[in-house]
Backbone as ProteinMPNN parsed JSONL, in Angstrom:
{"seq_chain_A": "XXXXXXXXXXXXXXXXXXXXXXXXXXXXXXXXXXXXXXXXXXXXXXXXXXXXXXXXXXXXXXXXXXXXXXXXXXXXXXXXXXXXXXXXXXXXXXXXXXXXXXXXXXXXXXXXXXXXXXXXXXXXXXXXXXXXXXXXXXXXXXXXXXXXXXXXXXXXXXXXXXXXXXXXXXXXXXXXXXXXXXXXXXXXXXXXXXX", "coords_chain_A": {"N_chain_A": [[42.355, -30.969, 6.383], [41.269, -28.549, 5.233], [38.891, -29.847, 3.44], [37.883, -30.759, 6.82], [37.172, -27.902, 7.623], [35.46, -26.949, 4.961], [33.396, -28.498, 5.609], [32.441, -27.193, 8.049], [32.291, -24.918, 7.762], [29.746, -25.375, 6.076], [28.133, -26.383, 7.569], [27.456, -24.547, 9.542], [26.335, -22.536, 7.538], [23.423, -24.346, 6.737], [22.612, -24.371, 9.286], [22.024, -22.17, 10.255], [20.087, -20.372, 8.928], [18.867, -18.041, 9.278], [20.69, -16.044, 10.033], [22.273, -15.68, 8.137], [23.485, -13.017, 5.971], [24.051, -10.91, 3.25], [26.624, -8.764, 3.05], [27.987, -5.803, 1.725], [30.603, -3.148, 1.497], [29.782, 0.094, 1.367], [29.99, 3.212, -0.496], [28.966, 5.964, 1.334], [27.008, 8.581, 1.116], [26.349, 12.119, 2.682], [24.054, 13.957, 3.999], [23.357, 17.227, 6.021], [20.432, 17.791, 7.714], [18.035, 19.734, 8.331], [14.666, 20.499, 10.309], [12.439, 22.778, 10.426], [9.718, 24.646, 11.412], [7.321, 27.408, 10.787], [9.613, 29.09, 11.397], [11.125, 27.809, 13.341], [12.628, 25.765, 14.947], [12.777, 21.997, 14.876], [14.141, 20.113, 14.778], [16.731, 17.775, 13.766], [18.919, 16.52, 11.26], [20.931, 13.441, 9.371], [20.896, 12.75, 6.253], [21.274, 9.884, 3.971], [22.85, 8.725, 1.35], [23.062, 6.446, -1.417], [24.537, 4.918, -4.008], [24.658, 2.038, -6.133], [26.295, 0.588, -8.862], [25.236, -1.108, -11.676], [24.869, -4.504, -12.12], [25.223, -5.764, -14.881], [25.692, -4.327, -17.904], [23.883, -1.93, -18.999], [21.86, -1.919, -17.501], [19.996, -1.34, -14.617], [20.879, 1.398, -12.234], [21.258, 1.088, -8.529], [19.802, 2.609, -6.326], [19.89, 3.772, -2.683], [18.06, 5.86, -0.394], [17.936, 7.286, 2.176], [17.471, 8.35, 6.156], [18.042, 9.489, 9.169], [16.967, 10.974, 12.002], [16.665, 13.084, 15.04], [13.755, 14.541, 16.065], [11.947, 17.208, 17.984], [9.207, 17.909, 17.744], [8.088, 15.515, 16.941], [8.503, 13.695, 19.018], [10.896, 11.872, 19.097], [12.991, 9.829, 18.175], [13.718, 9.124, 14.479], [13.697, 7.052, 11.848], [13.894, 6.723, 8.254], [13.432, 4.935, 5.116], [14.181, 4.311, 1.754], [13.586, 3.263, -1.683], [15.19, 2.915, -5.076], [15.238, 2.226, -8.352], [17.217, 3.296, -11.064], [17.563, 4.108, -14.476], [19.937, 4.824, -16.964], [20.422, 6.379, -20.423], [23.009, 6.928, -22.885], [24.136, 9.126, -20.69], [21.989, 10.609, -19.907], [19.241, 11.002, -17.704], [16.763, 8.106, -18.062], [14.665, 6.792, -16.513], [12.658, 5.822, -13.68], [12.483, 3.317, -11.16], [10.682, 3.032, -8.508], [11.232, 0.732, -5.533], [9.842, -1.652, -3.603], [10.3, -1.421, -0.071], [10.712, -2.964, 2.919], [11.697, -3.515, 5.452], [14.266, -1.919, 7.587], [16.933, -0.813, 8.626], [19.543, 1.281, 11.162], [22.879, 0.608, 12.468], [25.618, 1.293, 14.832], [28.87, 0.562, 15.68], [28.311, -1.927, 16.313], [26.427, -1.981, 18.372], [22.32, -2.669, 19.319], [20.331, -2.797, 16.674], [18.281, -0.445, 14.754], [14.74, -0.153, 16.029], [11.435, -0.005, 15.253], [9.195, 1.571, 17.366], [6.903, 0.071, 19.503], [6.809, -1.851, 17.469], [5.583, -0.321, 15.201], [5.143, 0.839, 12.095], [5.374, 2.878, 9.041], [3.931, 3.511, 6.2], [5.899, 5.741, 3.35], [5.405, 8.474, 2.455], [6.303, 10.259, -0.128], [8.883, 9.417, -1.779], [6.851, 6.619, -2.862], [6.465, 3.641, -1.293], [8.297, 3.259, 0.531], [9.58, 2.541, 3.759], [9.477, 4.334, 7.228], [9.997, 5.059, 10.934], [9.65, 5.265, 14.284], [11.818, 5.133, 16.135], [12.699, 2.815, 18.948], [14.447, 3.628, 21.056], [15.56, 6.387, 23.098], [18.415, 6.523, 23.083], [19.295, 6.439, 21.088], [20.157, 8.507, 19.233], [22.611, 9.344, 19.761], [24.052, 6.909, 17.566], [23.501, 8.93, 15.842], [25.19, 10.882, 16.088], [27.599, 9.577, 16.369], [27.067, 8.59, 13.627], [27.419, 11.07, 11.744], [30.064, 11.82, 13.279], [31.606, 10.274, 11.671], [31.863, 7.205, 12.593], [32.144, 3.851, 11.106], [29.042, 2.771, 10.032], [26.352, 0.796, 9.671], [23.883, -0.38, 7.497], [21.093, -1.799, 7.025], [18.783, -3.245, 4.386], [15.907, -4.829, 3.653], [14.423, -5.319, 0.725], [11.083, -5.819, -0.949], [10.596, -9.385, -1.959], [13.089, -10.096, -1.707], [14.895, -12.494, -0.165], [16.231, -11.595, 2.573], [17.818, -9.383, 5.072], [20.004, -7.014, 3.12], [23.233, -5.784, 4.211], [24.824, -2.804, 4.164], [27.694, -1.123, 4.392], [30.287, 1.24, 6.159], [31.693, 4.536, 6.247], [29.735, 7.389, 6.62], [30.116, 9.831, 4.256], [30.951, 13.2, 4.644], [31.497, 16.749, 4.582], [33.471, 19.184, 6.396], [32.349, 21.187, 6.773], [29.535, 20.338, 6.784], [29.607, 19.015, 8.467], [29.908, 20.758, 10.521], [27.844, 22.495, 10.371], [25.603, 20.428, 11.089], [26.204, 20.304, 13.963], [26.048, 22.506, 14.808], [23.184, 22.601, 14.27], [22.147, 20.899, 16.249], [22.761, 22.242, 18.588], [21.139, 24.474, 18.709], [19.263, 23.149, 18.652], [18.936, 21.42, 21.117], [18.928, 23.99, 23.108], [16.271, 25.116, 21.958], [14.815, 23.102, 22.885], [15.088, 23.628, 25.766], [13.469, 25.757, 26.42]], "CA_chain_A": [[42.015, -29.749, 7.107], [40.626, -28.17, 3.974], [37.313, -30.682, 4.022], [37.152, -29.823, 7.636], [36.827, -25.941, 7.084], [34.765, -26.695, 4.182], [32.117, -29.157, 6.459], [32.083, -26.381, 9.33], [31.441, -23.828, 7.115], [28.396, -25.894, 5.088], [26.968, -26.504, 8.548], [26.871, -22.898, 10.02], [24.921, -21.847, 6.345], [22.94, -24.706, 6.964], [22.078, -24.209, 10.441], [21.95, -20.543, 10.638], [20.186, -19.654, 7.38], [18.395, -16.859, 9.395], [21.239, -15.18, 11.018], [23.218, -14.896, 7.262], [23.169, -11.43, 5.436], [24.711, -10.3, 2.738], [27.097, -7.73, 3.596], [28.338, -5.501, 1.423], [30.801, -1.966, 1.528], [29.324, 1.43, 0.422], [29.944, 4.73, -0.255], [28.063, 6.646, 1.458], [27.21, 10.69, 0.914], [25.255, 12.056, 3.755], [23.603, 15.526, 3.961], [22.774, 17.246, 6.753], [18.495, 17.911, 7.754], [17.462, 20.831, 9.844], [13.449, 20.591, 9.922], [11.782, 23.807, 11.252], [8.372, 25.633, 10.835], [7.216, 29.278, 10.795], [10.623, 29.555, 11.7], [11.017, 27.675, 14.604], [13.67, 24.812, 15.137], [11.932, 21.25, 15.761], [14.519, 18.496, 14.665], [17.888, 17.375, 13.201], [19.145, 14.437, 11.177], [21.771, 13.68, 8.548], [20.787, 12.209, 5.013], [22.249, 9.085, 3.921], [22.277, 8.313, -0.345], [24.383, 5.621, -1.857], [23.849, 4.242, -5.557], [25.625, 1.094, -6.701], [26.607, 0.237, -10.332], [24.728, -2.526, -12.221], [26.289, -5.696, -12.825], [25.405, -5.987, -16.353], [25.505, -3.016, -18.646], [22.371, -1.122, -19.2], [21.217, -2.369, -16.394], [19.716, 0.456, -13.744], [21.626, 1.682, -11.033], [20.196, 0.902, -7.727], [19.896, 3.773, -4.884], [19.068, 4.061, -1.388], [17.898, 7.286, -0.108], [17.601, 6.887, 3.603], [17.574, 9.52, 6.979], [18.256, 9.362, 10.992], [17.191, 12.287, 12.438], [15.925, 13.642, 15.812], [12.804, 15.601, 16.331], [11.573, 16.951, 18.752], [8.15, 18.026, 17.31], [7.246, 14.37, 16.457], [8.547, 13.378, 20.56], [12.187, 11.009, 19.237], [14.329, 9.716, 16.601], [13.067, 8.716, 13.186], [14.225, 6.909, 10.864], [13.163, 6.384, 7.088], [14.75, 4.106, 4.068], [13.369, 4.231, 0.302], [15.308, 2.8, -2.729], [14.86, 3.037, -6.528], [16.285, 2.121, -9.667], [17.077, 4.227, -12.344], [18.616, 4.098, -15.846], [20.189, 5.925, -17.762], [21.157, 6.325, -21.539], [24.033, 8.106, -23.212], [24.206, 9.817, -19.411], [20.847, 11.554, -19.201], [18.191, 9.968, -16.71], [15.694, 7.978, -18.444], [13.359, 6.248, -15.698], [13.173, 5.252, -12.269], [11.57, 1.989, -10.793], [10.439, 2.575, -7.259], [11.617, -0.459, -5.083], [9.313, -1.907, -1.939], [10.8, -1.62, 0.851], [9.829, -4.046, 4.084], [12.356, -3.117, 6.676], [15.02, -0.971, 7.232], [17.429, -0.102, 10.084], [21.034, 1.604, 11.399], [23.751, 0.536, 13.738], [26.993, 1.906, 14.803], [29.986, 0.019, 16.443], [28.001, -3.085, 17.661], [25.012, -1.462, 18.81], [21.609, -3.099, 18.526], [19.978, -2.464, 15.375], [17.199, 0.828, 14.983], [13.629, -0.849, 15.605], [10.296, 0.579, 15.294], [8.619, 1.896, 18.653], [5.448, -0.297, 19.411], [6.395, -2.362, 16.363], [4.809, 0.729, 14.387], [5.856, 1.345, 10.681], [4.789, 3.761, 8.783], [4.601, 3.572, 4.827], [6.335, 6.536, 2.973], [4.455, 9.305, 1.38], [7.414, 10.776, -1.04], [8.265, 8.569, -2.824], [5.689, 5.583, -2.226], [7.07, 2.407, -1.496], [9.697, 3.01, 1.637], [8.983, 2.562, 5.535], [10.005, 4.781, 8.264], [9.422, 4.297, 12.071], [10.074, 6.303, 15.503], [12.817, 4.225, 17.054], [12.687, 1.949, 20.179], [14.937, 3.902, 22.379], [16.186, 7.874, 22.804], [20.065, 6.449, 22.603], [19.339, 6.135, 19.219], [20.753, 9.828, 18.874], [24.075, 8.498, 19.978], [24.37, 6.473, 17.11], [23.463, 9.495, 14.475], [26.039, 11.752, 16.232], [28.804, 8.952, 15.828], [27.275, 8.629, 12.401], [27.955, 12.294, 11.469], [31.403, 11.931, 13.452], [32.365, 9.342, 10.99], [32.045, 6.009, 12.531], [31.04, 2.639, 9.852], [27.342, 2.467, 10.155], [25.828, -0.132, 9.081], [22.61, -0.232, 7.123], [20.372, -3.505, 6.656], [17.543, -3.434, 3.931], [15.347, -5.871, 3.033], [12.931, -5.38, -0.248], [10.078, -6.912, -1.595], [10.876, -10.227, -2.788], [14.132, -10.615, -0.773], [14.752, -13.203, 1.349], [16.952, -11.574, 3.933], [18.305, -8.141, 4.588], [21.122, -6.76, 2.617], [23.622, -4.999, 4.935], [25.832, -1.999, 3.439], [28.497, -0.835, 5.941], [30.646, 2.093, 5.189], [31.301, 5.541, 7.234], [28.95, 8.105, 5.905], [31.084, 11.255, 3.613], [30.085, 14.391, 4.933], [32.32, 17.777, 4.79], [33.817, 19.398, 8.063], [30.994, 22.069, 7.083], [28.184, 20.234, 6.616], [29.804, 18.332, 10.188], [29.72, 21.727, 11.531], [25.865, 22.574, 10.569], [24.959, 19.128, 12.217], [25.824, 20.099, 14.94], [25.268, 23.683, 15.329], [21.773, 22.474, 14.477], [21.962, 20.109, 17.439], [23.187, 22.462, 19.835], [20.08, 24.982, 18.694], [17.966, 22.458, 18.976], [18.907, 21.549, 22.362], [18.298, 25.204, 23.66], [14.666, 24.937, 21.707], [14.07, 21.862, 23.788], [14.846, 23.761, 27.456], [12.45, 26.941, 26.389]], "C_chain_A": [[41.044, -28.891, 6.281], [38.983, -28.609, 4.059], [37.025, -30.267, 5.257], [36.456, -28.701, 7.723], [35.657, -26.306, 6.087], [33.166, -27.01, 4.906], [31.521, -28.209, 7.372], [31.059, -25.725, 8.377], [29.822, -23.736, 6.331], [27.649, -26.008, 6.246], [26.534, -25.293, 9.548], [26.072, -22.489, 9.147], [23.806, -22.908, 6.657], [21.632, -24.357, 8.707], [21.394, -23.037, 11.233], [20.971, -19.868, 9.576], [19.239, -18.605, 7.8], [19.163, -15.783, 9.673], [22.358, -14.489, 9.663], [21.986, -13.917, 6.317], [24.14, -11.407, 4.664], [25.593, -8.975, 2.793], [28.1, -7.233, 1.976], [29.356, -3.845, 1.655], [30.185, -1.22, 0.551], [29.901, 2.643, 0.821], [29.164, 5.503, 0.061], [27.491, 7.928, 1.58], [25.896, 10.689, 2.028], [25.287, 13.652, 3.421], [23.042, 15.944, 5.225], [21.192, 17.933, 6.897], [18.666, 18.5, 8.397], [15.744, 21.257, 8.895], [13.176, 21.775, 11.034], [10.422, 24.436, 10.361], [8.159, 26.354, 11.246], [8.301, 29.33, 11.945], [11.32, 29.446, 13.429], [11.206, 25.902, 14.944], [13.327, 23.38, 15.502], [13.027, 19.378, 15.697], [15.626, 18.89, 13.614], [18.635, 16.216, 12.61], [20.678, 14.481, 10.188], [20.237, 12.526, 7.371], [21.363, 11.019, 4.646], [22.194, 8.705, 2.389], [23.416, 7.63, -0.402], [23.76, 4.965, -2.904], [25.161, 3.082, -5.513], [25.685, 0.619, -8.534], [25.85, -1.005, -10.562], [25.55, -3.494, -12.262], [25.985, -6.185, -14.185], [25.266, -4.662, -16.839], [24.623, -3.053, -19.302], [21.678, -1.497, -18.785], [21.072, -1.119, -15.48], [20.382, 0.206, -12.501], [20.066, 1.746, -9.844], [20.78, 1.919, -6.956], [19.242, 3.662, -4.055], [18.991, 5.501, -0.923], [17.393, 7.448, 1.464], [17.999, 8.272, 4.84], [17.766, 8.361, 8.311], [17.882, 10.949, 11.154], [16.128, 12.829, 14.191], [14.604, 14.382, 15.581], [11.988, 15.636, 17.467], [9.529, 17.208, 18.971], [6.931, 16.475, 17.661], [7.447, 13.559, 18.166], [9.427, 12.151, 19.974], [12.762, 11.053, 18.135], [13.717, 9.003, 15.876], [14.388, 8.45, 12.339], [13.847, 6.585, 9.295], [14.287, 5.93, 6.285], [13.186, 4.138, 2.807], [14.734, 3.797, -0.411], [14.274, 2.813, -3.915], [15.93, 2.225, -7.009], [16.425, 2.545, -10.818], [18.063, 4.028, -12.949], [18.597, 5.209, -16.425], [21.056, 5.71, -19.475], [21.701, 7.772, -22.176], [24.079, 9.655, -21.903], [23.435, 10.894, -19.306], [19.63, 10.54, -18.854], [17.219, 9.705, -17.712], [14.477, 7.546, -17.807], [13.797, 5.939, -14.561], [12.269, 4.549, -11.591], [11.49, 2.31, -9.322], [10.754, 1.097, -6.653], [10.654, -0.463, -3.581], [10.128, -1.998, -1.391], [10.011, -2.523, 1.897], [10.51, -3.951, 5.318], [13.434, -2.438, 6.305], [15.793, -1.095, 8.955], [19.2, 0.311, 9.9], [21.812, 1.059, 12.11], [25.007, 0.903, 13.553], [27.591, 1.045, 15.969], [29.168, -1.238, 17.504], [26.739, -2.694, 18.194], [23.783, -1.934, 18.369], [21.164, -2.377, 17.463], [18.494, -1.586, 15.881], [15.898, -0.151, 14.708], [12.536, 0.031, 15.939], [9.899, 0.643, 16.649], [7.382, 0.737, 18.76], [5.706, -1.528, 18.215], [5.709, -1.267, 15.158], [5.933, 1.266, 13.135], [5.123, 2.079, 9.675], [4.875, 3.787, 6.906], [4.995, 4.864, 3.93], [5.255, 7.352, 1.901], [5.006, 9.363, -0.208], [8.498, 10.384, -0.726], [7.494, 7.304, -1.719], [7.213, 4.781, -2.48], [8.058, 2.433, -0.216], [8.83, 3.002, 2.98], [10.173, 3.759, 6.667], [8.829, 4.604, 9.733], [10.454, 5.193, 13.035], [10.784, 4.63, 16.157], [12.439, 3.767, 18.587], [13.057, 2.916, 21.076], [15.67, 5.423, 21.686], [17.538, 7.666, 22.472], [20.295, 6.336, 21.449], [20.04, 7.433, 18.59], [22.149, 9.832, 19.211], [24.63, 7.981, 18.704], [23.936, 7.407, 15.858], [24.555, 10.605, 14.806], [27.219, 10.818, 16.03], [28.558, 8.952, 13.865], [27.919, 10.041, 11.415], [29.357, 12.566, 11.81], [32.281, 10.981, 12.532], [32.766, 8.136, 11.352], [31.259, 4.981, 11.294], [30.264, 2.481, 10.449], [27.058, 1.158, 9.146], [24.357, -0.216, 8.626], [21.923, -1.618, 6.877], [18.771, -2.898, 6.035], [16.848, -4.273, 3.143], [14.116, -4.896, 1.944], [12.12, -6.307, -0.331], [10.668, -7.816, -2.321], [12.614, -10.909, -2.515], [14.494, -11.531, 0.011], [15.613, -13.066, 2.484], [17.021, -10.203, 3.94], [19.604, -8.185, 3.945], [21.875, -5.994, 3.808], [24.53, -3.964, 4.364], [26.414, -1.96, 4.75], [29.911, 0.537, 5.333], [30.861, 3.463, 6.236], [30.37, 6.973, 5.908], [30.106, 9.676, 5.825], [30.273, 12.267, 4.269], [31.202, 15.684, 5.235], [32.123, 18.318, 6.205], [32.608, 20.487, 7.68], [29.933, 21.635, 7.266], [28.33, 19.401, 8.02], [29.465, 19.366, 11.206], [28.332, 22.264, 11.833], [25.29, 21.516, 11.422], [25.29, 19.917, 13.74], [25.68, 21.628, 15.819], [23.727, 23.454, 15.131], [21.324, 21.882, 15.891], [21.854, 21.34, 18.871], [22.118, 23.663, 19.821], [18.859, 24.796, 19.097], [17.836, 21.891, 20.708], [18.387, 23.16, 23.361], [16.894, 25.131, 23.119], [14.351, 24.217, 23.087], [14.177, 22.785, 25.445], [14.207, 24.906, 27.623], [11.284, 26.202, 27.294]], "O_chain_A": [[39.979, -28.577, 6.813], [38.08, -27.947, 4.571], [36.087, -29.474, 5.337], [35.239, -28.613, 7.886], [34.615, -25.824, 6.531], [32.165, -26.294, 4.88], [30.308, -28.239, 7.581], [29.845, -25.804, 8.191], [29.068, -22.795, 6.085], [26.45, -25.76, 6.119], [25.473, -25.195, 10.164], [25.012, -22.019, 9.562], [22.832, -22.223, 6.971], [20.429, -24.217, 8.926], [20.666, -22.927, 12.22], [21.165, -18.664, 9.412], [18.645, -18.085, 6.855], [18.676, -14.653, 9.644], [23.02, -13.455, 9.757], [20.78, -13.905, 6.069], [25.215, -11.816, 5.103], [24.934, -7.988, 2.467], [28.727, -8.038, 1.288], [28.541, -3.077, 2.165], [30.003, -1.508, -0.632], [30.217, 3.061, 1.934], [28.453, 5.944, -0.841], [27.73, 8.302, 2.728], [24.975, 9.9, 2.237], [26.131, 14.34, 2.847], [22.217, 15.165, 5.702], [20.881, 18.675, 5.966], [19.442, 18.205, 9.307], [15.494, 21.798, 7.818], [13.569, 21.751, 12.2], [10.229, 24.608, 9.158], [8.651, 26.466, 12.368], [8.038, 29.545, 13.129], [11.738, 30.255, 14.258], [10.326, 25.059, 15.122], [13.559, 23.257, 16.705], [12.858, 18.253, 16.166], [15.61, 19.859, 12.854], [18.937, 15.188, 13.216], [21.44, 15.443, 10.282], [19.203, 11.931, 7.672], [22.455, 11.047, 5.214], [21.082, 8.214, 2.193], [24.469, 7.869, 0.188], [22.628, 4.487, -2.815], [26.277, 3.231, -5.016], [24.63, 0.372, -9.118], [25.827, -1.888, -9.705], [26.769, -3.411, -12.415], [26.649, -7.151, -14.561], [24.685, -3.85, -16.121], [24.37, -3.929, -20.13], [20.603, -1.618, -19.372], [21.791, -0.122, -15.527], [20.458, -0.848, -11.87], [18.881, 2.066, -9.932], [21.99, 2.13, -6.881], [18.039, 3.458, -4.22], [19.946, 6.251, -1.13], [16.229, 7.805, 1.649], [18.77, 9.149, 4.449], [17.693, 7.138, 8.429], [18.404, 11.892, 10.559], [14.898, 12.834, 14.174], [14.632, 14.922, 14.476], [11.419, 14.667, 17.969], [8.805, 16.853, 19.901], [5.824, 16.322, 18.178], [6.51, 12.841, 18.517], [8.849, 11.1, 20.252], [13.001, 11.959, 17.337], [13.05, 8.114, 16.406], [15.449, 9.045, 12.151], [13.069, 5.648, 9.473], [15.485, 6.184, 6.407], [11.962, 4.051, 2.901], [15.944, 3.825, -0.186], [13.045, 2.753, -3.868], [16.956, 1.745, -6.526], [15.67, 2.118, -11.691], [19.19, 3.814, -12.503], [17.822, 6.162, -16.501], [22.07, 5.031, -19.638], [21.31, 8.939, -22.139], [24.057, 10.848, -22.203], [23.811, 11.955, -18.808], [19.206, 9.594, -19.517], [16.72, 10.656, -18.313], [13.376, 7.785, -18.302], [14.982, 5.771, -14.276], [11.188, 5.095, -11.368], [12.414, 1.757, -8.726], [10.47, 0.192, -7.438], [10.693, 0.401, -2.704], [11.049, -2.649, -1.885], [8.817, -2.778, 1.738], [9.891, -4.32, 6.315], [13.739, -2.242, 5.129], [15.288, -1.372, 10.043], [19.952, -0.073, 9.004], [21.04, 0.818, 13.038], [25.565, 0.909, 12.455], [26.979, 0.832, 17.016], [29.256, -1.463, 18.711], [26.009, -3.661, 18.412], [23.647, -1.849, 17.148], [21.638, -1.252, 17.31], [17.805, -1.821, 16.874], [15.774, -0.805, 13.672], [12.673, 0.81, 16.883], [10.273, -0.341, 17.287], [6.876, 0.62, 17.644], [4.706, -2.218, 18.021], [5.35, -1.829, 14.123], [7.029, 1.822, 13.195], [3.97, 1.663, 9.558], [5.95, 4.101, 6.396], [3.874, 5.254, 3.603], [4.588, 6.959, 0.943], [4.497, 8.822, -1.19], [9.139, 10.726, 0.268], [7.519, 7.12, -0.502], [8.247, 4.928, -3.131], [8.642, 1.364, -0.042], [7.672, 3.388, 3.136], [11.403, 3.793, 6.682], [7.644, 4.277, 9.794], [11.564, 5.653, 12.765], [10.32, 3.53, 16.457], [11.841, 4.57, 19.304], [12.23, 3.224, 21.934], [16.101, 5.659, 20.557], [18.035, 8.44, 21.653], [21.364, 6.156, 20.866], [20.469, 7.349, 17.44], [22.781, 10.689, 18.594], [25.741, 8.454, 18.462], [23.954, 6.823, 14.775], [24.886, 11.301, 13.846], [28.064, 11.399, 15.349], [29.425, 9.193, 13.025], [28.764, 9.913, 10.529], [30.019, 13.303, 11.079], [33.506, 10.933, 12.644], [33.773, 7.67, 10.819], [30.187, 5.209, 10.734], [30.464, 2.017, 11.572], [27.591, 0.806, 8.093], [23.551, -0.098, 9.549], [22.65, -2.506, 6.433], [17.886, -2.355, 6.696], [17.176, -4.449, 1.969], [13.262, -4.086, 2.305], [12.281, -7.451, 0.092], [11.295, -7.435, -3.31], [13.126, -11.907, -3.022], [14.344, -11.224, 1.194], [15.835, -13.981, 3.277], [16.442, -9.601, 3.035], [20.33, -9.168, 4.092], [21.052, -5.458, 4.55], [25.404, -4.658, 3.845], [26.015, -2.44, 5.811], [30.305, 0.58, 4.168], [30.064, 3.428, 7.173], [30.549, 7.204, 4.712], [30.644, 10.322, 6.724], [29.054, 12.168, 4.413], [31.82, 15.524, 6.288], [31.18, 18.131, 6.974], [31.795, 20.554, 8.601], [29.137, 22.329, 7.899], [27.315, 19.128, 8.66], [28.961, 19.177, 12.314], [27.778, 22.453, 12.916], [24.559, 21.769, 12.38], [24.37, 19.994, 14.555], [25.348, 21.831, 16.987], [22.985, 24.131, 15.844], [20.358, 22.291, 16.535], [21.095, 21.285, 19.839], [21.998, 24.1, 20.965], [17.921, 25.451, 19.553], [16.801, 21.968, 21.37], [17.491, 23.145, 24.206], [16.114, 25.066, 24.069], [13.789, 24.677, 24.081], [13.289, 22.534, 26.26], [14.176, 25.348, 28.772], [10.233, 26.791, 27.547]]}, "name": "protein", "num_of_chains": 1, "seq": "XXXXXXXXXXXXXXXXXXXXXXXXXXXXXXXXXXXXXXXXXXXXXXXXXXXXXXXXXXXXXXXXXXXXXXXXXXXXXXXXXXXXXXXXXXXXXXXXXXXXXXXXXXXXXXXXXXXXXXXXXXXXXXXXXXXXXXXXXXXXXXXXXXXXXXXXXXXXXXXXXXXXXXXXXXXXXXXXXXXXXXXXXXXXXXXXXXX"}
């Protein structure tokens, strides 16, 4: 039975070797975004940061620094992903390696995955090296209000030099205040939108 299981399993990696991903859990700290200019309400997102520990010591911690956020300025939902790697000795920052990014996306509870509008990707100003992209579809704001309510999101990013995406998965931390700004921003920003 054992050999069976083992044969299946060698011929799904075999057969599939596009559809596997590395999946890993993260912690994830989220912040919430309220973008406005000369004082005048245009979009809402959360934040998403998560660092992981090296696996050898004095090795650099890797971070993602990634967003979801409405606007209504730009006309939908945006999303952006950047990642670094930074070390540190005797626990003060010494450097930080920009990481290419090459894709990026969110999903919540099963939901397809966040894809660029048009195919259109956009390469990151600050910091260089990450992609963001106006999402496929408006329900995409669905899946940043579950993210803020605390369902596992799932993140998938592929770098340069990767051969697949990575997936984190994880519900994003965020205090009942900074839950409550989300969505008093939302519900501001909705009144903007019916001026």
């Amino acid at each position: 039975m054992r050999l069976l299981l083992l044969c299946v399993t060698l011929l799904l990696a075999v057969s599939l070797p596009s559809r596997a991903q590395v999946a890993r859990e993260t912690a994830f700290l989220g912040q919430p975004l309220i973008y406005a200019k000369d004082g005048k309400l245009h979009g809402c997102g959360v934040r998403v940061f998560a660092t992981e520990a090296p696996t050898q010591e004095g090795a650099p911690i890797f971070a993602l620094d990634t967003s979801i956020q409405l606007d209504l300025q730009l006309g939908g939902m945006f999303v952006k992903f950047t990642a670094f790697r930074a070390k540190f000795r005797n626990g003060k920052f010494e450097s930080r390696a920009i990481e290419q990014v090459e894709r990026g996306w969110f999903r919540v509870d099963g939901t397809s995955p966040t894809k660029p509008k048009d195919g259109k990707v956009i390469a990151t100003v600050e910091p260089v090296g990450g992609v963001m992209y106006r999402t496929e579809q408006l329900e995409d704001f669905q899946m940043l209000t579950a993210i803020v309510a605390g369902k596992t999101m799932e993140l998938g990013l592929k770098l340069k030099g990767d051969t697949g995406d990575t997936v984190r998965f994880g519900p994003v931390q965020l205090s009942e205040a900074e839950k409550d700004r989300f969505q008093a921003c939302i519900a501001d920003l909705m009144a903007e939108a019916k001026k």
